[in-house]
C-alpha positions in Angstrom: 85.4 129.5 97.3 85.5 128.1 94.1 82.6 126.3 92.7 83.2 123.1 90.3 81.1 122.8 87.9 78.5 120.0 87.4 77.6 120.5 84.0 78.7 117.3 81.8 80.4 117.2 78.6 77.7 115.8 76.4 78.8 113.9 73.9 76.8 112.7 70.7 73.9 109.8 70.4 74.6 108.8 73.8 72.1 108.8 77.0 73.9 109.5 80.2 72.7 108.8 83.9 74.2 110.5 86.8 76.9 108.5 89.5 77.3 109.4 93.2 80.2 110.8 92.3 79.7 114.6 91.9 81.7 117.6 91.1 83.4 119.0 94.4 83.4 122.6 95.9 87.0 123.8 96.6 88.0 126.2 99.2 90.3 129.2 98.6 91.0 127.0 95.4 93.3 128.2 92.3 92.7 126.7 89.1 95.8 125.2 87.2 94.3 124.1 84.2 92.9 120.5 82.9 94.9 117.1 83.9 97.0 116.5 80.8 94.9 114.0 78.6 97.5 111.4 78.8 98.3 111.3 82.9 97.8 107.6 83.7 94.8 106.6 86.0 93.7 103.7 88.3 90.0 103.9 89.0 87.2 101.9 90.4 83.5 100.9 89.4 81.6 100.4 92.3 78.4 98.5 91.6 75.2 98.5 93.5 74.5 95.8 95.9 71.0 93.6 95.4 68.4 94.0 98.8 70.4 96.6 100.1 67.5 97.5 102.6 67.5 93.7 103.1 71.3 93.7 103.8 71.3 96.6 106.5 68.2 94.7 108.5 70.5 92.1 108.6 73.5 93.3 109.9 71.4 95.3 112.3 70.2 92.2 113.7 73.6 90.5 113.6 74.8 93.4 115.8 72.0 93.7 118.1 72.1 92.2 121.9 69.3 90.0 122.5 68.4 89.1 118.6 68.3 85.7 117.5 71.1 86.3 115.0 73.1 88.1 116.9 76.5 87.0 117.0 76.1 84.7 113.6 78.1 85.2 110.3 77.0 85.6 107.0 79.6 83.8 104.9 81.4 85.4 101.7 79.6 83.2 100.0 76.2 83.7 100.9 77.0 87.4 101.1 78.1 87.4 97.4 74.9 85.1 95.9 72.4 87.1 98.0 73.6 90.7 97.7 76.7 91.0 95.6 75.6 92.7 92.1 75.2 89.5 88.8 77.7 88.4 87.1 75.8 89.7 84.3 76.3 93.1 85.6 79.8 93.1 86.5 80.6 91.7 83.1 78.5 94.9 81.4 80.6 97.4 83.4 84.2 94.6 82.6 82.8 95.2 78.5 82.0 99.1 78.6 85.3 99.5 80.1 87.2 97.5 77.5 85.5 99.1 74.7 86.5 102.6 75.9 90.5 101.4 75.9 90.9 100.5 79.9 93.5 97.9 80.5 94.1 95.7 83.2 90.7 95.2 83.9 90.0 93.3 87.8 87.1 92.1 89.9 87.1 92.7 93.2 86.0 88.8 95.0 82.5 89.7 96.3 82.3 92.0 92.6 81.5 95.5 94.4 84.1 97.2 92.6 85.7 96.7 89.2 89.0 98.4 88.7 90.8 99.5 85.7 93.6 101.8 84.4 93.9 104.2 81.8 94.9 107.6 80.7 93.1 110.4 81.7 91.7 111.3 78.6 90.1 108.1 78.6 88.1 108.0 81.8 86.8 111.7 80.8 85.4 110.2 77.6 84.5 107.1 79.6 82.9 109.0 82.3 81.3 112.0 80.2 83.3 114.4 82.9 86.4 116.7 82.8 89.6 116.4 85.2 91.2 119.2 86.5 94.2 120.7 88.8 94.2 123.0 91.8 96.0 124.7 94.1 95.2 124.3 97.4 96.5 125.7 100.6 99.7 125.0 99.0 98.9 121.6 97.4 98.4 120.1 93.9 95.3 118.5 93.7 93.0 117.5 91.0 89.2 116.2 90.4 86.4 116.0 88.6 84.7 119.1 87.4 81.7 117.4 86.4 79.5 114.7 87.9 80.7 111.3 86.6 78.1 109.7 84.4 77.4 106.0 83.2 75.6 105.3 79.6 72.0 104.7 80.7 72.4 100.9 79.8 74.6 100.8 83.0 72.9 103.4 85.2 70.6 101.0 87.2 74.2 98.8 87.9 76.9 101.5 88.8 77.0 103.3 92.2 80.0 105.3 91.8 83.6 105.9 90.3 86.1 106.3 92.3 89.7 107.5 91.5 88.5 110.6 89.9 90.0 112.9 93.0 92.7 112.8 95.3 91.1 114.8 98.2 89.0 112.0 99.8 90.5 113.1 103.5 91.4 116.5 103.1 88.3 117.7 104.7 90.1 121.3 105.1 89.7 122.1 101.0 86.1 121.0 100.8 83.0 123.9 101.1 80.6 121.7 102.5 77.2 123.1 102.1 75.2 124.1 105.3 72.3 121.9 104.2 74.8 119.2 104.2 74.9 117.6 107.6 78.2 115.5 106.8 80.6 114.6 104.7 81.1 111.3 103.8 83.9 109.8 101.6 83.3 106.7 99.5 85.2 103.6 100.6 87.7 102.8 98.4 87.3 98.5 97.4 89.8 97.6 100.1 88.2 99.3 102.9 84.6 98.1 101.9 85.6 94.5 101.0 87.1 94.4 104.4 83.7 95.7 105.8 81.9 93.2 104.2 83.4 90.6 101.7 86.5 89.2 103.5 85.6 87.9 106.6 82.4 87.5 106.9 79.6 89.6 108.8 79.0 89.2 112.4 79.2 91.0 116.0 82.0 93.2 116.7 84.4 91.4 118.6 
């Protein structure tokens, strides 16, 4: 097995906080070296939500038989001014991004995610992390080889970056822990706007 590491690369006068996105644990993994600095990148921002406790008592009674609300939508709209993340934190994230050199900067509709491109260098500066290849059971794969990390300004805004691995899936490579009941992979911001932004929330059909 071979162990990522989770230490960062500090870089000067800056505070960092920790993202869910960690370092990964490889099985029977072969390192290849760092992803070339200049390998284009998509990635994603995803943002925190506002009340999400207040959010998963409501969908719980939306999908419960025999509640009052169950059955009854919650509307993009009302979705986005009650729990969607301010506009004054998605445009925080939409400035860090563009002052570290992304491009093409987007916001998803409900503003969970904000996606970007850039090189790969960039998102390891951006991201105070390190990319690297692997061989695996006969594939090329990279990740992150250190948890990604947000400037403390942004810390109490960003949930997660995703983009930083191509392995969501391959549940075969990871070493999952044994104090680690399950895996679960991040949604990437089509499968959780479809979850919760497009068409509204309400019973399963």
């Amino acid at each position: 097995m071979l162990l990522i590491s989770t230490s960062p690369i500090a870089l000067a006068a800056q505070s960092w906080v920790t993202t869910g996105t960690h370092a990964l644990a490889l099985k029977s993994a072969t390192s290849l070296g760092p992803v070339d600095s200049s390998t284009p990148m998509h990635i994603a921002v995803a943002l925190r939500l506002q009340n999400p406790d207040g959010l998963k008592a409501l969908i719980q009674s939306k999908t419960t038989p025999g509640d009052p609300a169950y059955g009854t939508e919650l509307e993009p709209a009302q979705f986005e001014a009650t729990y969607s993340p301010t506009s004054a934190q998605v445009q925080a994230v939409e400035n860090y991004l563009t002052s570290q050199g992304f491009q093409n900067i987007q916001v998803e509709d409900n503003s969970l995610f904000v996606t970007a491109d850039a090189t790969a260098g960039m998102v390891e500066t951006a991201f105070n992390t390190s990319l690297s290849q692997f061989a695996v059971n006969g594939q090329t794969v990279f990740a992150n080889t250190a948890d990604a990390q947000v400037p403390a300004s942004l810390g109490g805004m960003v949930l997660s970056v995703l983009g930083l691995n191509n392995i969501v899936g391959t549940h075969s490579m990871m070493a999952v822990p044994a104090s680690v009941p399950a895996l679960k992979f991040e949604y990437g911001p089509q499968d959780f706007h479809g979850r919760v932004g497009a068409a509204g929330i309400g019973a399963p059909q």
